[in-house]
C-alpha positions in Angstrom: -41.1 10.8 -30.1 -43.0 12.5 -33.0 -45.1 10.9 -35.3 -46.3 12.5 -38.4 -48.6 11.6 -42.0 -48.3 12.7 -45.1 -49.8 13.0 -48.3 -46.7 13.2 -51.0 -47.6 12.3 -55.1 -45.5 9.7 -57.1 -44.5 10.7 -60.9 -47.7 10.2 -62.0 -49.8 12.2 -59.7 -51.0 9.2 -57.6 -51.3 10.1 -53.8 -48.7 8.2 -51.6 -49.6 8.0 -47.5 -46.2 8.2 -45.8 -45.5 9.1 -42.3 -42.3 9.1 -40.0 -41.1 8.6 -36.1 -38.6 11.3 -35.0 -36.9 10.9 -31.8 -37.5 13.3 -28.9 -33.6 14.3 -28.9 -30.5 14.4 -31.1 -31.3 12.2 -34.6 -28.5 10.1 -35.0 -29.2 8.6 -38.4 -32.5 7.8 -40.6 -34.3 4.8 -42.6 -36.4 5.2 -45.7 -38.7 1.8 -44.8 -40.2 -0.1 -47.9 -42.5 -2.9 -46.5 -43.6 -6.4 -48.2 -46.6 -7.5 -50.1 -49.8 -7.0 -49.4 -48.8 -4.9 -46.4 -48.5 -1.7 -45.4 -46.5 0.5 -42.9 -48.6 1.1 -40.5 -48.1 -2.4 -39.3 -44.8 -1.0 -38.2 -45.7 1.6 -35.5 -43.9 -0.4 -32.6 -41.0 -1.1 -34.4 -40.6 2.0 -35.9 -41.2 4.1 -31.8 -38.5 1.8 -30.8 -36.2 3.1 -33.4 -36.8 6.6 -32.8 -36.4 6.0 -29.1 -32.8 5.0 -30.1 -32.6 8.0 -31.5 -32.6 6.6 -34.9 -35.9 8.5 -37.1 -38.0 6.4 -39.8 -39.8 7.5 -42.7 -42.0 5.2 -44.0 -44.7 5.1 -46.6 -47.3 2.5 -48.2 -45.8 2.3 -52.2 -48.7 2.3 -54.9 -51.8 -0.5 -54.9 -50.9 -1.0 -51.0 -52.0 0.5 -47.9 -53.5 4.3 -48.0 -51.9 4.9 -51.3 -53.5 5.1 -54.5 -53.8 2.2 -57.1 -56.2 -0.8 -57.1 -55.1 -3.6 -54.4 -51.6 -5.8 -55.8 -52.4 -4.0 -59.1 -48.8 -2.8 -60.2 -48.8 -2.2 -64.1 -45.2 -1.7 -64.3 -42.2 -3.1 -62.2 -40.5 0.1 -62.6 -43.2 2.3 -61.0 -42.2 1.2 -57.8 -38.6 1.8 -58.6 -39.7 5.8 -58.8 -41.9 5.4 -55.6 -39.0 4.4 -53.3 -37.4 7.2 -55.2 -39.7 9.8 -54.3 -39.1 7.9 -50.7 -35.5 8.2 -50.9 -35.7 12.5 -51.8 -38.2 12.8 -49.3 -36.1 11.3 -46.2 -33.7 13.3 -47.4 -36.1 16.7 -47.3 -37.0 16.0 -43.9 -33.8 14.9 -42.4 -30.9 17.0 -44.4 -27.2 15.8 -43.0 -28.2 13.0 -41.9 -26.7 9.8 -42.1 -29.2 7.6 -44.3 -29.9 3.9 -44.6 -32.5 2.1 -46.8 -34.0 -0.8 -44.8 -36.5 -3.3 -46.6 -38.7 -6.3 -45.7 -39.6 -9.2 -47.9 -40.5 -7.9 -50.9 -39.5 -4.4 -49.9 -36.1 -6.1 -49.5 -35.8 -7.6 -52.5 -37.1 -3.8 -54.1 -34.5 -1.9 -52.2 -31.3 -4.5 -53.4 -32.7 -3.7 -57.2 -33.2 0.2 -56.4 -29.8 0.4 -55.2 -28.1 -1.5 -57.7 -30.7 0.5 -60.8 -29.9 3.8 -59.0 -26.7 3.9 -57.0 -27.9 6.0 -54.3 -26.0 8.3 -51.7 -26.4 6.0 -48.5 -24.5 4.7 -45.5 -26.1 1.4 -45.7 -29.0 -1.3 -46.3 -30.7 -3.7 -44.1 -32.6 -6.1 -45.9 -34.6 -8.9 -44.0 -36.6 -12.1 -45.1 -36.2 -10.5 -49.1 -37.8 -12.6 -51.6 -35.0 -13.5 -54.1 -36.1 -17.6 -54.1 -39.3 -18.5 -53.3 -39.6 -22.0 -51.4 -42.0 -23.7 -54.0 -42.0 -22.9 -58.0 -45.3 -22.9 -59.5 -45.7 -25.6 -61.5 -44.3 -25.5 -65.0 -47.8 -25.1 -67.3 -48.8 -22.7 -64.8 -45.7 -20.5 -65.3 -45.9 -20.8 -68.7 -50.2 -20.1 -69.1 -49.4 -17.2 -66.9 -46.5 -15.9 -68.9 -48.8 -15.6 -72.0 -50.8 -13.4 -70.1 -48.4 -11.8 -69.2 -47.9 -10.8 -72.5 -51.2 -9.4 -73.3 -52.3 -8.2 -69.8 -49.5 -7.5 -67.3 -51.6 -5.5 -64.7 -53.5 -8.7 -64.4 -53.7 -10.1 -60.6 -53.5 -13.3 -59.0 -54.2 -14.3 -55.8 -50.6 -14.9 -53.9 -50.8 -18.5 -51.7 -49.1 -16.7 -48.6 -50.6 -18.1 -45.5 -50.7 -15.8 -42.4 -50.0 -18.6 -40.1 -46.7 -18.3 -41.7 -45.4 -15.1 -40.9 -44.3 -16.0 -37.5 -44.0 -18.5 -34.7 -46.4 -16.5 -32.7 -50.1 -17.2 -33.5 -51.2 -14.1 -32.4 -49.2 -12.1 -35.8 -51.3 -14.4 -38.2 -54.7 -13.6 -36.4 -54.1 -9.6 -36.5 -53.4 -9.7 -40.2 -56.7 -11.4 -40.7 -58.5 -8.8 -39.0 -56.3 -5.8 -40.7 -58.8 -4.1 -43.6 -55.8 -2.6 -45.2 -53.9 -6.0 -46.2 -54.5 -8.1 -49.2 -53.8 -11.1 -50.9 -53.1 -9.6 -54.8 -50.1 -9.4 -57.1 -49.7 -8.5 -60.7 -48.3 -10.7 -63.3 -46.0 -7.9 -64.4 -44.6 -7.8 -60.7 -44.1 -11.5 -60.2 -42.5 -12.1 -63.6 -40.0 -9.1 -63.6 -39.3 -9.7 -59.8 -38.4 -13.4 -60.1 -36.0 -11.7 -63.9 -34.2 -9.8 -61.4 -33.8 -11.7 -58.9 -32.0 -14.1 -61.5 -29.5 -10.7 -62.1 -29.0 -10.3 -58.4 -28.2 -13.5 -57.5 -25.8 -14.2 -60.6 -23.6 -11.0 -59.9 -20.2 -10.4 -57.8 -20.0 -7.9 -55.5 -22.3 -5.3 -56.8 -23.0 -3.3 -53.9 -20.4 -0.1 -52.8 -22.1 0.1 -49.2 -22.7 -2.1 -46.3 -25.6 -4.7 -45.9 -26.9 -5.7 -42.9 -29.2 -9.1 -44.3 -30.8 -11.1 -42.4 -33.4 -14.4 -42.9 -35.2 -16.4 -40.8 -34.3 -20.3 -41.2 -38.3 -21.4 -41.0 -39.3 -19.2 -43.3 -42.1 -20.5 -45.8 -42.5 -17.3 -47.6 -39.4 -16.6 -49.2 -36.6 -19.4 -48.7 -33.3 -18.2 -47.2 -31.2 -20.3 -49.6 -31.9 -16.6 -51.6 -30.1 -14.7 -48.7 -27.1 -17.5 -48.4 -26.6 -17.0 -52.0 -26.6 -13.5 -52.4 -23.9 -13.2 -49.0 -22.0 -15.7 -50.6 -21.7 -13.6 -54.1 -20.8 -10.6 -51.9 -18.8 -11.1 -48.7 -17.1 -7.8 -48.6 -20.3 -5.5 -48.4 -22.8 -8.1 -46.8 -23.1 -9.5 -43.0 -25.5 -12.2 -43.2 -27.2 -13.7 -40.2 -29.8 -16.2 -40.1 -31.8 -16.9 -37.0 -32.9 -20.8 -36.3 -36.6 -21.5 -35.3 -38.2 -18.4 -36.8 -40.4 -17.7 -39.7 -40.9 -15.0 -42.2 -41.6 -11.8 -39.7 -38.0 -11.5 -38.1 -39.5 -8.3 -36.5 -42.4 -10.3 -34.8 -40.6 -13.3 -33.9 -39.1 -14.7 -31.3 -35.7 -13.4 -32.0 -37.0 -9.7 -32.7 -35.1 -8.1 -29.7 -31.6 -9.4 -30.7 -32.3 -7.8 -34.6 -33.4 -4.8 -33.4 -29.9 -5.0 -31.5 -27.7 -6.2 -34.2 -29.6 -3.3 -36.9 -29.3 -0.3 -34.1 -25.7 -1.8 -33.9 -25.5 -1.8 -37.7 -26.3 2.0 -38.3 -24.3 3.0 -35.6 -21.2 1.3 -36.8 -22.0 3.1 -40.4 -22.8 6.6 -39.2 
C-alpha cells in the first residue's frame, strides 16, 4: 500500500492538504472521501489501509476551515465553496486514477455534502456511500435562538458558533471520544452560513422523489445523537430504487469506529464491487 500528501489549490487559491492509499496490486475501483465537521481525514488512515488492502484506492482531503487546509477553524463564508472543494476532489481522483471505476463516499456532514454535490452537479460515478449524514438533527434549537441567529445571519454569515457535539457521542467505545480530545487538528466551529443553508437543503433533499441516477449505499447508526437516523429512513423511503439503507442497532454516530465497523466495511467493499 502507498500513501501519499498533497498540496492541491481550491478556486480561490486557498491551499487544500489531500492525500490517498493505493493498493500494492491491481486498483479495482476508487473513493473521493469528504469527512464531517470539525474533522479531518487524517482520522481515517486505518480505514482508509484497509480499503486499499482490498484493492479499493482512497483519495481523501481536509475541505476549507478544516484540517491542514486553509481558512480559519468552522469558518465557511459560503455554502457553495465547499460545493467547488469536493469538486476540485472529484477532478483530482479522477487525475490520479484515470479508468477507474469511481464512487463518492461521505460521513456525517460530508454525507450530507456529497447527496447535495451530486444532485447540484450530476457527476460521472458508479456510486455513493453515505453514512451517519446529517439531514435531521436530533434536537432543534430553540425557536428565539433560530430566529436571533438568522438575523445574523443576514448581516454576518461567516459568523461561528460553537456546535454542542459531545465526543462521548461518537461511538460506543470510550476510547474514540478520548482521542478526539487529544487531536490538535479538530474543533468545535461552524458558520451560520453553513448551518442555515445546510438545514435549506436538507429540506430539498428530503422533499424530493427519486433524484439520484446511481446507486447509494446509506447507512445510520440507530443511537446516534449527532444526526438522527429518522433523516436517513426518510430519504430511503423517497428513493427505493437507487438507495439500500441499513441501519445498525446499538451504535452511535461513528459507524466506522463502532462496534459494527467490520460488517460495514463488508457490506461497502461489497457495494463497490457489485457497481464496478
Amino acid at each position: 500500500m502507498l500513501h501519499q500528501e498533497y498540496s492541491w489549490t481550491s478556486f480561490d487559491n486557498g491551499h487544500l492538504f489531500a492525500q490517498s492509499f493505493t493498493p500494492a496490486n491491481e486498483v479495482k475501483a476508487v473513493i473521493s472521501f469528504v469527512h464531517g465537521i470539525g474533522e479531518h481525514s487524517s482520522r481515517y488512515h486505518a480505514w482508509f489501509k484497509d480499503f486499499a488492502n482490498k484493492g479499493i484506492a482512497v483519495v481523501a482531503f481536509d475541505y476549507r476551515a478544516h484540517g491542514k487546509s486553509f481558512g480559519k477553524r468552522g469558518q465557511i463564508k459560503h455554502y457553495k465553496d465547499i460545493m467547488q472543494d469536493i469538486d476540485v476532489l472529484i477532478q483530482k481522483t479522477k487525475g490520479l486514477f484515470p479508468e477507474v471505476p469511481h464512487f463518492l463516499y461521505g460521513h456525517s456532514l460530508g454525507g450530507h455534502l456529497i447527496l447535495n454535490y451530486t444532485v447540484d452537479y450530476q457527476p460521472d460515478l458508479q456510486g455513493l456511500i453515505v453514512t451517519s449524514p446529517w439531514l435531521i438533527l436530533p434536537k432543534t434549537p430553540p425557536a428565539i435562538v433560530l430566529r436571533l441567529a438568522g438575523i445574523m445571519h443576514s448581516f454576518w454569515p461567516a459568523m461561528r458558533l460553537t456546535t454542542p457535539l459531545r465526543n462521548e457521542d461518537l461511538s460506543s467505545d470510550p476510547a474514540v471520544g478520548k482521542q478526539c480530545e487529544k487531536d490538535p487538528l479538530m474543533h468545535d466551529k461552524i458558520s451560520l452560513e453553513l448551518f442555515f443553508k445546510a438545514q435549506a437543503n436538507n429540506k430539498k433533499l428530503l422533499s424530493g422523489k427519486n433524484i439520484f441516477r446511481f446507486p447509494v449505499a446509506l447507512y445510520h447508526g440507530a443511537n446516534d445523537n449527532i444526526t438522527s437516523p429518522l433523516g436517513s429512513r426518510q430519504l430511503a423511503e423517497n428513493s427505493p430504487t437507487h438507495i439500500t439503507y441499513t441501519e445498525y442497532p446499538d451504535v452511535f454516530h461513528e459507524l466506522h469506529n463502532d462496534i459494527h465497523k467490520q460488517d460495514l466495511f463488508d457490506s461497502i467493499v461489497a457495494f463497490v464491487e457489485a457497481n464496478t
